[in-house]
N, CA, C and O atoms as a DFTB+ gen file, in Angstrom:
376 C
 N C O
     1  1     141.694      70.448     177.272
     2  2     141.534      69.009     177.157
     3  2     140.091      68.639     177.472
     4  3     139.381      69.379     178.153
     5  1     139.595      67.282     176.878
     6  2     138.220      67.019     177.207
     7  2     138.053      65.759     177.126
     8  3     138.589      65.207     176.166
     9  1     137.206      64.855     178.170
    10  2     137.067      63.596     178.490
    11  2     136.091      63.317     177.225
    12  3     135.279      64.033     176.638
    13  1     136.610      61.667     177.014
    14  2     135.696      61.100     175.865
    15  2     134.248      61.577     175.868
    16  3     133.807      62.059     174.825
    17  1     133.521      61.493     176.872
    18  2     132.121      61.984     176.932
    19  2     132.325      63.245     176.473
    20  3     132.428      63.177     175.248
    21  1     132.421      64.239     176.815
    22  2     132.509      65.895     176.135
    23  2     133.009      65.303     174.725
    24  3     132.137      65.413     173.863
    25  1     134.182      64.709     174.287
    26  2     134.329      64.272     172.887
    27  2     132.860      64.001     172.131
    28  3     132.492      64.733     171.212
    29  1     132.250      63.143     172.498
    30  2     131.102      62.304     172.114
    31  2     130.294      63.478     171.920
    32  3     130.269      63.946     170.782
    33  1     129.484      64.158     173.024
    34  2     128.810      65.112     173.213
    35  2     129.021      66.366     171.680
    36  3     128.307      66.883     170.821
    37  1     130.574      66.358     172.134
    38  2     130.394      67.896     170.933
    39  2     130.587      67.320     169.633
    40  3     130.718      68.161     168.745
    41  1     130.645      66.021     169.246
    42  2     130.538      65.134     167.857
    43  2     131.972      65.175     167.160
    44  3     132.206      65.178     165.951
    45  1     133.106      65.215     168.498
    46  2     133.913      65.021     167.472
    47  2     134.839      63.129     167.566
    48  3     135.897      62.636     167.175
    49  1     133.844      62.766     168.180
    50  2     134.061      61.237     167.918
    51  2     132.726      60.444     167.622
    52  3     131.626      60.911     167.917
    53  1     132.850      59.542     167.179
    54  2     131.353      59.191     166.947
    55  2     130.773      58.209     167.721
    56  3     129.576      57.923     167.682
    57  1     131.858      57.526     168.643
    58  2     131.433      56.527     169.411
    59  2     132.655      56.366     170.694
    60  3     133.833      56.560     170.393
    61  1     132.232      55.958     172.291
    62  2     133.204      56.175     172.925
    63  2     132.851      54.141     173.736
    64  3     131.798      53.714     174.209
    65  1     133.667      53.695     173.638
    66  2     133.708      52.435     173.518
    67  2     135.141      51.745     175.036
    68  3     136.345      51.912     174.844
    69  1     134.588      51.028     176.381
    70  2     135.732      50.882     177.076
    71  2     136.277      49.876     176.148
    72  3     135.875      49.332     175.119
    73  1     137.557      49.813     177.032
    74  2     138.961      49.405     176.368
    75  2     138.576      47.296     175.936
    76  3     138.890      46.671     174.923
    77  1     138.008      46.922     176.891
    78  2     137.809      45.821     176.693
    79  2     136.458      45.374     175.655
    80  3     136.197      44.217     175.327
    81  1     135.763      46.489     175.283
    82  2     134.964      46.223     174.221
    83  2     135.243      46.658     172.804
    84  3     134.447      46.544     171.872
    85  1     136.646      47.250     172.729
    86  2     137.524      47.973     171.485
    87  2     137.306      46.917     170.397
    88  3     136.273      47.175     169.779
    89  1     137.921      45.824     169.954
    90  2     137.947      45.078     169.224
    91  2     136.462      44.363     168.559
    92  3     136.325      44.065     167.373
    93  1     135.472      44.190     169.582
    94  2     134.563      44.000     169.136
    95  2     133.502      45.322     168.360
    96  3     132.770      45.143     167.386
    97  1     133.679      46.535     169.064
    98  2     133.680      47.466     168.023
    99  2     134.059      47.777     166.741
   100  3     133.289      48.450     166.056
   101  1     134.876      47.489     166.395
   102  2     135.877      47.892     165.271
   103  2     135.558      46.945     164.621
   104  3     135.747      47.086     163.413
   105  1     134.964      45.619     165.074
   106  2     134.393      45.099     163.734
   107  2     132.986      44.984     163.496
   108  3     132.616      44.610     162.383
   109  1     132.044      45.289     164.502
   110  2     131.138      45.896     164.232
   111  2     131.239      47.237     163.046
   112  3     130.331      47.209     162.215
   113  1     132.102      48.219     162.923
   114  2     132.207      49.312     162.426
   115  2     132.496      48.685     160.594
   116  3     131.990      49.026     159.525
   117  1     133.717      47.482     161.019
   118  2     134.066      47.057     159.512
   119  2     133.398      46.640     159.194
   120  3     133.626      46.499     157.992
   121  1     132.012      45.997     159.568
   122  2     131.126      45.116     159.255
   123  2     130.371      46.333     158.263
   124  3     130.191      46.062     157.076
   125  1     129.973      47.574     158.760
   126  2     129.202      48.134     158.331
   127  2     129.979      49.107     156.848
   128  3     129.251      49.493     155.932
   129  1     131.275      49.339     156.847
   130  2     132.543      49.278     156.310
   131  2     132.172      48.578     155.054
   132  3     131.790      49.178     154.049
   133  1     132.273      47.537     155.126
   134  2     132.230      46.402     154.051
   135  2     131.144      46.172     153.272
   136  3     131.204      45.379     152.332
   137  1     130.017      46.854     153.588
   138  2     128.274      46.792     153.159
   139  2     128.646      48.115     151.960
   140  3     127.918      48.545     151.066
   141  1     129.652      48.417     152.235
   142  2     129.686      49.569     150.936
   143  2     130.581      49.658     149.525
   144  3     131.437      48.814     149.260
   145  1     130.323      50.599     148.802
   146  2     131.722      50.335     148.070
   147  2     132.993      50.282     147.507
   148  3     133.378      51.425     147.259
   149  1     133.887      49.340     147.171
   150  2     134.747      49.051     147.427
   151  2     135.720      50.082     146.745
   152  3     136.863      50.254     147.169
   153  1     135.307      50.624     145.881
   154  2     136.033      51.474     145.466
   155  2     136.214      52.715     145.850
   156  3     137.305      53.287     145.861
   157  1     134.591      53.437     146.357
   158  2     134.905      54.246     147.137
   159  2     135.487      54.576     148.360
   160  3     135.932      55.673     148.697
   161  1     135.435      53.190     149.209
   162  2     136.243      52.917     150.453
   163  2     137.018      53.436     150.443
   164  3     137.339      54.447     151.069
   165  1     137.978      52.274     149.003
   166  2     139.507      53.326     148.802
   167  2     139.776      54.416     148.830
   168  3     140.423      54.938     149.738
   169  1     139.358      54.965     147.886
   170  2     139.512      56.417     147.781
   171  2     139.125      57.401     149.024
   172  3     139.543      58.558     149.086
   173  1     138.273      56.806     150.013
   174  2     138.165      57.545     151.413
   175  2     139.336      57.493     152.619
   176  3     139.741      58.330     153.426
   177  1     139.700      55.992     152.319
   178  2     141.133      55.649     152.977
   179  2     142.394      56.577     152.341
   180  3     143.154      57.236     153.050
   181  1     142.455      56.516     151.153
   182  2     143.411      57.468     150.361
   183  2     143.659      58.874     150.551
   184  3     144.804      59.325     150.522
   185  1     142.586      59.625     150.755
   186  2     141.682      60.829     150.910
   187  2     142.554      61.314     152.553
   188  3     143.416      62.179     152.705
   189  1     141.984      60.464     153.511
   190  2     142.433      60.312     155.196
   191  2     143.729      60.419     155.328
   192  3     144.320      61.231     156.040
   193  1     144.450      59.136     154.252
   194  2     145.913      59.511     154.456
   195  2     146.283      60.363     154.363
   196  3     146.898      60.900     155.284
   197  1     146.037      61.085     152.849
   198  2     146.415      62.356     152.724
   199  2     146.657      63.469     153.694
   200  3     147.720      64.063     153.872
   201  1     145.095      63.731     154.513
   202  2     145.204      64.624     155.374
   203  2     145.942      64.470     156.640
   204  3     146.382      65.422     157.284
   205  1     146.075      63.064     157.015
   206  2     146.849      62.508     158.248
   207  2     148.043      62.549     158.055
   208  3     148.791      62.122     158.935
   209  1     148.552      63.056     156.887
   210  2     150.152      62.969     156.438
   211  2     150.490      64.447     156.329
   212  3     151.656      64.741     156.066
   213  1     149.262      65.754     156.567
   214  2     149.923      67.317     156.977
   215  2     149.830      67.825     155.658
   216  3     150.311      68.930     155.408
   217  1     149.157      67.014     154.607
   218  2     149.266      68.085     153.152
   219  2     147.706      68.309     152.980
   220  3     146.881      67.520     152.517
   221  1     147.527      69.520     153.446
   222  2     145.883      70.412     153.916
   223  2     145.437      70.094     152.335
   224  3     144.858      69.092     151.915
   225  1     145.986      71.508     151.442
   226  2     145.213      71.333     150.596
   227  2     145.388      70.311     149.691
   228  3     144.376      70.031     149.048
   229  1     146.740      69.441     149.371
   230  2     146.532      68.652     148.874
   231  2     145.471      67.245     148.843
   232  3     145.122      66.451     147.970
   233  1     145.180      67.430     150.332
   234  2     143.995      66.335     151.055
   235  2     142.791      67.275     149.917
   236  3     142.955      66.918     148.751
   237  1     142.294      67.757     149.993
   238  2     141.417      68.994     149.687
   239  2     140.770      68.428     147.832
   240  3     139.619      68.300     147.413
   241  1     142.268      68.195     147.065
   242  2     142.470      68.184     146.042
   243  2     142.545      67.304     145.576
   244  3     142.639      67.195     144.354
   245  1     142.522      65.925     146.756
   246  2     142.459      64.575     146.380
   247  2     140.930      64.085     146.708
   248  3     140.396      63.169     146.082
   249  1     140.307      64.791     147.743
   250  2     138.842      64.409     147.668
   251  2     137.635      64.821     146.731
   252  3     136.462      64.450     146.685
   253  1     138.446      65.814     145.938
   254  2     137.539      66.451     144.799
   255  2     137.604      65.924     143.856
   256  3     136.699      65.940     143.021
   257  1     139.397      64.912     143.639
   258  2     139.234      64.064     142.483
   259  2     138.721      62.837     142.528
   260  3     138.225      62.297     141.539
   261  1     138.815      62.179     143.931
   262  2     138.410      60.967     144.232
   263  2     136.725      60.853     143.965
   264  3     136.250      59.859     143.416
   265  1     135.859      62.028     144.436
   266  2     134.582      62.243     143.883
   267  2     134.551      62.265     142.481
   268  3     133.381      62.153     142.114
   269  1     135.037      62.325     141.894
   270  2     134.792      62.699     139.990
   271  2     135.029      60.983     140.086
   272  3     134.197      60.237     139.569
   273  1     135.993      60.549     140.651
   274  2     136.585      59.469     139.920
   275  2     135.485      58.484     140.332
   276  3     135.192      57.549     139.586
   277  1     134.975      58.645     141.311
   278  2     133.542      57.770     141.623
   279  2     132.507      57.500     141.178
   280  3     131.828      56.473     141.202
   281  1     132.336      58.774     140.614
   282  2     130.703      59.367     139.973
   283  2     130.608      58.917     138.707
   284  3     129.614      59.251     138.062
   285  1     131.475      58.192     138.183
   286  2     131.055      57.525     136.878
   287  2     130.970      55.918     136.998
   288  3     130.425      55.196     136.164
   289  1     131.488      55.563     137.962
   290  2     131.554      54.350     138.539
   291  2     130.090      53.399     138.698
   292  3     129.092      53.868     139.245
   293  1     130.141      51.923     138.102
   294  2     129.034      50.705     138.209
   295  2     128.578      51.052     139.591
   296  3     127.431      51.474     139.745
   297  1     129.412      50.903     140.642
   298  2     128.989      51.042     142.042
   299  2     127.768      52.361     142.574
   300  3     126.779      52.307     143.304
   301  1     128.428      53.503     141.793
   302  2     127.730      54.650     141.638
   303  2     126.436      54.446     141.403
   304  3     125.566      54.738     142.224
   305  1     126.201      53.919     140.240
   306  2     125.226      54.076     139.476
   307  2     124.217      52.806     140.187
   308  3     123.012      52.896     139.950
   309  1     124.629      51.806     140.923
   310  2     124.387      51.025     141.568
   311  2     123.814      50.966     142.783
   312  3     123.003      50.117     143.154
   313  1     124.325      52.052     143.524
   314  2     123.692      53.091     144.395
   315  2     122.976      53.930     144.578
   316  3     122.478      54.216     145.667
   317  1     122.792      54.484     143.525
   318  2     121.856      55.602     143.195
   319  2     120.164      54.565     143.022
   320  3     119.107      54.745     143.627
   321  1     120.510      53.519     141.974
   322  2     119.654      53.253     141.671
   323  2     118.764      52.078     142.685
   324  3     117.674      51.567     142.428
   325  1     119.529      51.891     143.747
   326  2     118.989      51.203     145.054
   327  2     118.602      51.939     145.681
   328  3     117.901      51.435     146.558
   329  1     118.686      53.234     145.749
   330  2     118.241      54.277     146.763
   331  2     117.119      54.748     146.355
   332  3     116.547      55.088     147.391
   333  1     116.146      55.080     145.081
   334  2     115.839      55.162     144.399
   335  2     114.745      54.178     144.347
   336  3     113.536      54.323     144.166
   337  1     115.465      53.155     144.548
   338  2     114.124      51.158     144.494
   339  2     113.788      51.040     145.773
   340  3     112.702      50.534     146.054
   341  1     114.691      51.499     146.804
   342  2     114.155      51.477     148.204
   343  2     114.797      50.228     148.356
   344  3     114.063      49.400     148.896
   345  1     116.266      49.689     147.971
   346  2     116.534      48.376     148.302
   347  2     118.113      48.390     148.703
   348  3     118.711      49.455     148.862
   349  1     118.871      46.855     148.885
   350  2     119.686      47.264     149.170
   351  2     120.713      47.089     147.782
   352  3     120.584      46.282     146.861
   353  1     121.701      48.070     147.963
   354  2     122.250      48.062     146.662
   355  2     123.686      46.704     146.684
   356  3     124.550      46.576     147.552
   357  1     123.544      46.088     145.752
   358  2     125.175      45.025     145.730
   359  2     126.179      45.702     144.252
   360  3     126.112      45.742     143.023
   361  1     126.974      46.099     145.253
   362  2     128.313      46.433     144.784
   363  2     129.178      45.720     144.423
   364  3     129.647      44.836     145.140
   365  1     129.613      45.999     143.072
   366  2     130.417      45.043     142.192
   367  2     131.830      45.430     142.271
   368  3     132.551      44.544     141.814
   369  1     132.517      46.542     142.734
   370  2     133.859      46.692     143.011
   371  2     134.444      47.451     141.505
   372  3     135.630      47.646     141.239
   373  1     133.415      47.756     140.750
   374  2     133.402      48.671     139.669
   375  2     132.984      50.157     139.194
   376  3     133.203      50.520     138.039
């Protein structure tokens, strides 16, 4: 077993937050959540379930399609090309 700090430390949490500052975290986090896109979100939420639901490789097999299914995507291309301009990119949910 290992206290949140050792968690933090060996990176397998990314942030260790007391109990009474929880909520204001979490939307700090959605805030930063929401700056991205919407489609890929999904498919990362989709992706999580998968693996949080015990089907290994099927998780495996859904993040390889969820990438294809992205990479042709307005948002994609929307991204790329803000990264690229040095700006920030606005995502159309396409």
């Amino acid at each position: 077993m290992m206290d949140s700090a050792e968690a933090l430390k060996t990176g397998l949490v990314n942030h260790v937050t007391p109990s009474g500052d929880l909520l204001g975290k979490v939307r700090e986090i959605l805030a930063v959540i929401n700056t991205k896109a919407p489609f890929a979100v999904s498919k990362v939420i989709e992706t999580i379930n998968t693996a949080v639901n015990g089907e290994g490789v099927k998780g495996f097999e859904k993040e390889v399609n969820a990438f294809a299914e992205c990479f042709g995507t307005e948002d994609m291309k929307e991204g790329t090309s803000a990264f690229m301009e040095k700006r920030k990119p606005v995502f159309s949910g396409k």
